[in-house]
C-alpha positions in Angstrom: 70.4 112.8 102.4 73.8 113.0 104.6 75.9 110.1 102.6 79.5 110.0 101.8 80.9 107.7 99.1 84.1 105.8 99.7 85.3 103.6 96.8 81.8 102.1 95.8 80.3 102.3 98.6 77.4 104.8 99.8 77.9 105.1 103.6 74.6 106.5 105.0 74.3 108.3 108.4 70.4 107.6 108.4 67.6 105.5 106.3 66.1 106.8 102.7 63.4 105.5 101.6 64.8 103.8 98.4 68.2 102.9 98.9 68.3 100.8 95.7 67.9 103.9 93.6 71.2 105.5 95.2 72.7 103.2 92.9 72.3 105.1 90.1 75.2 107.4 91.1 78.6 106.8 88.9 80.9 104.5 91.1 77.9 103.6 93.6 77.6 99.6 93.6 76.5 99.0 97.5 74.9 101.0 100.3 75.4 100.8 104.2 74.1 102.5 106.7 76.2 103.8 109.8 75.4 103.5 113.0 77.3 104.0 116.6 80.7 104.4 116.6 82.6 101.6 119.2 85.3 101.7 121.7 88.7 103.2 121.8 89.2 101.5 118.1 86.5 103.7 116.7 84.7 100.8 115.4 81.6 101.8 113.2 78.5 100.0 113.4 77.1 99.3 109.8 74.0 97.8 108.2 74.4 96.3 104.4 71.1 97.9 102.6 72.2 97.3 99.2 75.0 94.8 98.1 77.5 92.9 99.9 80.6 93.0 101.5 82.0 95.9 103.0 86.0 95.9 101.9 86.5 98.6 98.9 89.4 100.5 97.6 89.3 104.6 97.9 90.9 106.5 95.7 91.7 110.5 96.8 94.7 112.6 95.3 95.7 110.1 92.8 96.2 107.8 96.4 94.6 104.3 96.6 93.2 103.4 100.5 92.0 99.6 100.9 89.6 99.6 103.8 86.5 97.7 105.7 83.9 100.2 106.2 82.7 98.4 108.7 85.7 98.0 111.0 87.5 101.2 109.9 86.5 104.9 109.9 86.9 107.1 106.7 86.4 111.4 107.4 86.1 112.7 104.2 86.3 116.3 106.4 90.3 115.6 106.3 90.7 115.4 102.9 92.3 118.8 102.2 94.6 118.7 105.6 95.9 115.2 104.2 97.0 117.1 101.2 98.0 120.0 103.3 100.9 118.6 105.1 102.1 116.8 101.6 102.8 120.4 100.5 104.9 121.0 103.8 106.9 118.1 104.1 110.8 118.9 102.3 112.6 116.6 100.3 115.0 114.2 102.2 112.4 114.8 105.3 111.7 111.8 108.3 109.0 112.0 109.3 107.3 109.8 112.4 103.4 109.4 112.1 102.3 108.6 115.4 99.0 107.8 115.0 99.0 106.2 111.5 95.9 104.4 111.1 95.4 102.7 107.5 98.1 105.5 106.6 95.8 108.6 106.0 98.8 110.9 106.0 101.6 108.4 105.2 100.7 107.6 102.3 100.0 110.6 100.6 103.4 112.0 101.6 104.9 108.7 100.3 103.2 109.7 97.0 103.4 113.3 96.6 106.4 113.9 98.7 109.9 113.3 99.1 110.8 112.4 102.1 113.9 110.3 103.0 111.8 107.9 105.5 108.3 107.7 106.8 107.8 105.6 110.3 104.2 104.5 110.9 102.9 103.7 114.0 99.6 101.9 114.7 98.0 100.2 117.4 94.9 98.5 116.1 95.7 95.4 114.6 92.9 95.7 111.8 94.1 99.1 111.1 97.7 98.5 110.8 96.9 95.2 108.5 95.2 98.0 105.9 97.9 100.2 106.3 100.6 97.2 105.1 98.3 96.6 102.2 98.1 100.3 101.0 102.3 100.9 101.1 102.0 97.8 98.9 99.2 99.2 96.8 100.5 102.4 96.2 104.3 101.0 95.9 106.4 103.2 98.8 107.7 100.1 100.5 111.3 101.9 100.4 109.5 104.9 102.3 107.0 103.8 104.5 107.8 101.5 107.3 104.9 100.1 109.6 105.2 99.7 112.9 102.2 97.6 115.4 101.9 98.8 118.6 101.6 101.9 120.8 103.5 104.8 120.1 104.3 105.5 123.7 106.7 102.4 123.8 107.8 101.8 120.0 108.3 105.5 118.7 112.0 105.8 117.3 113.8 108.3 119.5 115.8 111.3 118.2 115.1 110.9 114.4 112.2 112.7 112.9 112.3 116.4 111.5 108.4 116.5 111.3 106.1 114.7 113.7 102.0 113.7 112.8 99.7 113.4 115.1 96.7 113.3 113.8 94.1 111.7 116.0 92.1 113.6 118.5 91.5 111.9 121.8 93.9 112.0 124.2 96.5 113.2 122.0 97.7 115.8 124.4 99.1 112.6 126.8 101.3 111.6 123.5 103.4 115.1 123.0 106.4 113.6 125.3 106.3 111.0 122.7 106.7 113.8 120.1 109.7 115.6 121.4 111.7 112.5 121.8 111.0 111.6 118.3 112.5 115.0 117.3 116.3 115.1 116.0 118.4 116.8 118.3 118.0 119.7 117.0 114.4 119.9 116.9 111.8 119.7 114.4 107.7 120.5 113.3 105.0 119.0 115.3 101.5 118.8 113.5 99.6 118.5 116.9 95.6 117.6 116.6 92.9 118.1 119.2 89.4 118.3 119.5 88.7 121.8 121.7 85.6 123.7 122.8 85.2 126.7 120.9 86.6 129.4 124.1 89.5 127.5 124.0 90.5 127.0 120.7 93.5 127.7 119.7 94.6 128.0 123.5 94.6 125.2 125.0 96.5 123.1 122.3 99.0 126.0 122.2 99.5 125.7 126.0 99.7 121.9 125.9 102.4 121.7 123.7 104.4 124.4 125.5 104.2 123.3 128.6 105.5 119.7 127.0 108.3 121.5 125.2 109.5 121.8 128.8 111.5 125.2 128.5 112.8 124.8 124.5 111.9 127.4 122.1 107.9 127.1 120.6 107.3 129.1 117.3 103.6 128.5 116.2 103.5 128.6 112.4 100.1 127.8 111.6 96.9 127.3 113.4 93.7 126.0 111.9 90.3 124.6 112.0 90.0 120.9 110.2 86.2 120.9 110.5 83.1 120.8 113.4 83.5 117.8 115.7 80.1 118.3 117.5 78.3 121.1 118.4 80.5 123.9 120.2 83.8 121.6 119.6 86.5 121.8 116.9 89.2 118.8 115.4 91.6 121.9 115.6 95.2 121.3 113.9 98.9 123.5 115.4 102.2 122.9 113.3 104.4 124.0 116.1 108.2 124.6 115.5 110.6 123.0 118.4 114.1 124.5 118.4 116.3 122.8 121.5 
């Protein structure tokens, strides 16, 4: 059985026989099934086979994540890189997360972190609703501050020592973005892409030198978050900045 809990709810990927009985795992108290993933939103199609409703409350690294299952998408595969760039992230920090979602990263730097200030931008409207609710939930309203829209237009400018973005898409189109967020100075950018295994590490490497337009790029890390599909990789690179 491929299934994934989040909060109560078993999330299936295909049918079982006897859903019912997947109920007699601790925390279980409903079962959908998965289907097709939708638009640029990454919409999920689900099926309710056991239960009802399909809002819960997720709880990883003592961080609480209020989310629809059916209208939002929940990659356990992330968990440790979530916790990852908690580790990283120095006291009195700001930090712009350009692709925010429901506030994956946000909020566990909100919890487990120091920074000084946390901007989060988000662009689906469903998304950035869950995201308000879980600064309230886990109480770093005087960290977090949520922003609706695309990051291209409402990105603050000149501000951030450290940089997320961690979606994979067209990411690469979003590293301008990046730079300008960067103090003067410069500053870290966590850049995610999804990349065919001969180009792994390269071609993010490349992409965010050639954005860097002539400043200084020291790669610090470069790592593998998990198999995307068969042959490609969600690939992470923390890339230093120096102007």
């Amino acid at each position: 059985m491929k299934g994934k809990v989040i909060g109560d709810i078993m999330v299936l990927k295909r049918d079982v026989k006897d859903p019912q009985g997947l109920l007699k795992i601790p925390g279980v108290n409903r079962v959908v099934k998965l289907g097709r993933i939708n638009g640029a939103m990454r919409e999920p199609e689900v099926d309710i086979l056991v239960g009802e409703g399909t809002e819960t409350v997720h709880r990883e690294n003592h961080c609480f994540f209020k989310l629809d299952v059916s209208k939002i998408m929940w990659s356990k595969g992330n968990t440790n890189e979530r916790m990852r760039i908690t580790q990283l992230v120095q006291e009195g920090e700001t930090v712009v997360d350009l692709f925010a979602g429901i506030g994956y990263f946000s909020i566990p730097i909100a919890v487990h972190a120091r920074p000084e200030k946390i901007y989060s931008i988000e662009i689906n409207p469903v998304a950035y609703g869950y995201l308000c609710d879980n600064i309230e939930l886990n109480k770093v309203q005087d960290v977090v501050e949520p922003i609706i829209g695309n990051c291209g237009d409402l990105a603050p400018v000149g501000v951030a020592d450290r940089v997320l973005m961690g979606y994979i898409g067209n990411t690469h189109q979003y590293l301008d973005v990046a730079l300008d967020a960067l103090k003067e100075e410069g500053g870290i950018i966590h850049y995610h892409e999804s990349v065919p295994d001969k180009l792994k590490f390269k071609r993010p490497v490349e992409r965010i030198k050639k954005a860097s337009k002539g400043f200084e790029v020291e790669i610090l890390n470069k790592k593998v978050i998990k198999m995307y599909s068969p042959g490609v990789y969600h690939v992470v690179v923390d890339a230093r900045v120096n102007r």
